[in-house]
C-alpha positions in Angstrom: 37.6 -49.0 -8.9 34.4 -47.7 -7.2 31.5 -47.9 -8.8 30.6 -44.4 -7.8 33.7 -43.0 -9.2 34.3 -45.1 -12.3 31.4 -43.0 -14.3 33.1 -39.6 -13.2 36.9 -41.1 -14.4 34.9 -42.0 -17.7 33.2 -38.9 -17.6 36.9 -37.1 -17.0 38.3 -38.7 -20.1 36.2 -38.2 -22.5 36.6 -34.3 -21.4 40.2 -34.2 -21.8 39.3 -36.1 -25.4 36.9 -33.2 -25.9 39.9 -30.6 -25.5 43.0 -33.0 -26.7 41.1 -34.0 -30.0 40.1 -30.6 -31.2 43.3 -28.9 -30.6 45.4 -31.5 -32.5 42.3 -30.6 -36.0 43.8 -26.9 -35.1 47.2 -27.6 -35.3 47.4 -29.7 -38.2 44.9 -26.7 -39.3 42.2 -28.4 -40.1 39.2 -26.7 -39.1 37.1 -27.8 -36.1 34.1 -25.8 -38.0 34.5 -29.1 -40.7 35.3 -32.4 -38.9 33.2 -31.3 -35.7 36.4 -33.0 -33.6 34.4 -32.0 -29.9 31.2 -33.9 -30.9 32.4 -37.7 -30.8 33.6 -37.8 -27.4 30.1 -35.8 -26.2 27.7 -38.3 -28.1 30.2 -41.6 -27.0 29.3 -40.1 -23.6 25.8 -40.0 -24.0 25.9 -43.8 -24.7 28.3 -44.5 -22.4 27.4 -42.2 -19.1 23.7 -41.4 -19.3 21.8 -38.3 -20.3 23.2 -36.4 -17.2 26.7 -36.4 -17.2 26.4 -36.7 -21.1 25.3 -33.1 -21.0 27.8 -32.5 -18.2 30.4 -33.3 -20.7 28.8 -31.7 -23.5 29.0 -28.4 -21.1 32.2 -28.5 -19.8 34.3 -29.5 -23.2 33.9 -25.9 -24.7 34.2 -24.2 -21.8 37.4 -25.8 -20.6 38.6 -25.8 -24.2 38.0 -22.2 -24.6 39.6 -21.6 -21.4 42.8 -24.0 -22.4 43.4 -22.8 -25.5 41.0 -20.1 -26.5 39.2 -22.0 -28.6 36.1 -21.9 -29.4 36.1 -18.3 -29.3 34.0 -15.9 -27.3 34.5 -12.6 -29.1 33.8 -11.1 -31.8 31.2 -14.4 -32.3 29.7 -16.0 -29.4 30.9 -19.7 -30.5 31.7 -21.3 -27.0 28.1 -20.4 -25.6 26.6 -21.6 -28.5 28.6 -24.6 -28.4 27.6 -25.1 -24.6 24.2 -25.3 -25.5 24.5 -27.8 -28.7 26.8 -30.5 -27.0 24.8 -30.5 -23.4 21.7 -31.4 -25.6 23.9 -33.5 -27.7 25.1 -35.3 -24.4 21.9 -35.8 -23.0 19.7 -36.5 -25.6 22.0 -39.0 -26.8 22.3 -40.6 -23.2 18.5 -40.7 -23.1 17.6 -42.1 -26.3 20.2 -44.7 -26.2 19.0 -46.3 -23.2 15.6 -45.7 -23.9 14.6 -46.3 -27.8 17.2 -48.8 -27.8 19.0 -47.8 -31.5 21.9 -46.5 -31.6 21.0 -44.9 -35.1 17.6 -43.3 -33.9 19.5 -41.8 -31.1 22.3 -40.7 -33.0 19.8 -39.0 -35.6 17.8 -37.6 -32.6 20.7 -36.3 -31.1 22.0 -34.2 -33.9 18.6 -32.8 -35.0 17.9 -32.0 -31.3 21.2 -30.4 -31.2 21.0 -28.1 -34.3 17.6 -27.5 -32.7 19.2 -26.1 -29.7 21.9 -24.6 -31.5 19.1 -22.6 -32.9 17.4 -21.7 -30.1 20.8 -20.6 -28.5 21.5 -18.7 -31.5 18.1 -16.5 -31.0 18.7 -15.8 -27.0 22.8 -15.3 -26.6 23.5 -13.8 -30.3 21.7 -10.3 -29.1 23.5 -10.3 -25.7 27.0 -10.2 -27.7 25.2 -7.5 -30.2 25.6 -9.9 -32.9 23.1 -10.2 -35.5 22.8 -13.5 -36.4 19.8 -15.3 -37.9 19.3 -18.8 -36.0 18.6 -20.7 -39.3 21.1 -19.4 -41.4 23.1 -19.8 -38.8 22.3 -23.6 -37.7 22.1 -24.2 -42.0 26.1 -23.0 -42.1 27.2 -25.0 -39.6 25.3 -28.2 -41.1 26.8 -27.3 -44.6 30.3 -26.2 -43.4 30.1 -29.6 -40.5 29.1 -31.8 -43.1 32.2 -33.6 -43.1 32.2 -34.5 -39.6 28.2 -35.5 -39.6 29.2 -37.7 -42.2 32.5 -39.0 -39.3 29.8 -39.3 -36.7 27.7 -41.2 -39.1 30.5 -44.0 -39.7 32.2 -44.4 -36.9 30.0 -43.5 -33.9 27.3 -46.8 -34.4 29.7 -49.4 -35.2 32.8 -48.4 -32.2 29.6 -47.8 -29.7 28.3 -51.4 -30.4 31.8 -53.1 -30.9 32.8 -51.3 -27.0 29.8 -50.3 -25.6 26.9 -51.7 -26.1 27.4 -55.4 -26.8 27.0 -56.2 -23.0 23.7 -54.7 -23.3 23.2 -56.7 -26.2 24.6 -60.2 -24.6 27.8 -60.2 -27.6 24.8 -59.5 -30.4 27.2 -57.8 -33.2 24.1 -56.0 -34.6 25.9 -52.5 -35.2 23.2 -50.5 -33.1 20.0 -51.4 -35.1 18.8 -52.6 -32.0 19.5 -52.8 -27.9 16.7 -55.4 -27.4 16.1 -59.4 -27.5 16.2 -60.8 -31.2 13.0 -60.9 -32.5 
């Protein structure tokens, strides 16, 4: 494949994961809100695709989910532009710190505190646009308490399946589960 188009096929992929995943949690009605479903395939790729078209994917999974299925919702609550914001920084500032601090855990952390972060922020600018009258940290607080579950999911599975498929090369076949990108010390 060419090398120019193999990151945009990756990049594909893990969209359609960031719709197909989510919609299964609705059907079996579990609650996206709770297992965080469009989240893994963002931060896998961060690591995977760079800070760019991590945030490219953290953009367009909400929006083409919301268009596909409706979900997340627009109206009454302003959940797919919140969203928009959240997983573009999720996306990028995963991409960033995994090829720059060099653990997958630091960037994993980073990436969900700059997240809520932006969540926040989001929360203060597009919540008054839709007349909505949310507070941004109640708001980011609710959706740590209700996403809980799924931080924990991201937790467990995202460092170990990122250094079993992703980042070993980068590690020369050093099984070290993330704690580090570089040269043993």
């Amino acid at each position: 494949m060419n090398m120019k188009a193999k990151p945009l096929v990756s990049a594909g992929i893990l969209v359609a994961l960031g719709v197909l995943i989510p919609v299964i949690f609705h059907v079996t009605g579990v609650g996206g809100t709770i297992f965080l479903p469009m989240h893994i395939p963002v931060l896998f790729a961060g690591i995977i695709l760079g800070p760019g078209l991590g945030a490219l994917v953290g953009l367009l999974c909400p929006v083409l989910s919301h268009l596909l299925t409706g979900m997340p919702p627009v109206s009454p609550m302003p959940i797919m532009p919140l969203m928009v914001v959240e997983l573009a920084v999720y996306g990028a500032v995963m991409g960033f710190l995994t090829h720059r601090v060099r653990s997958i855990w630091v960037s994993l952390v980073g990436a969900m505190v700059l997240g809520r972060v932006a969540l926040g922020l989001a929360v203060a600018v597009i919540a008054p646009l839709y007349n909505v009258p949310l507070q941004p940290l109640t708001y980011v607080q609710g959706a740590i308490a209700s996403g809980l579950p799924g931080i924990v999911i991201q937790l467990l599975l995202i460092p170990p399946v990122a250094q079993r498929f992703f980042l070993s090369r980068a590690n020369k076949g050093k099984a070290d589960y993330g704690l580090s990108l570089g040269e043993a010390e």
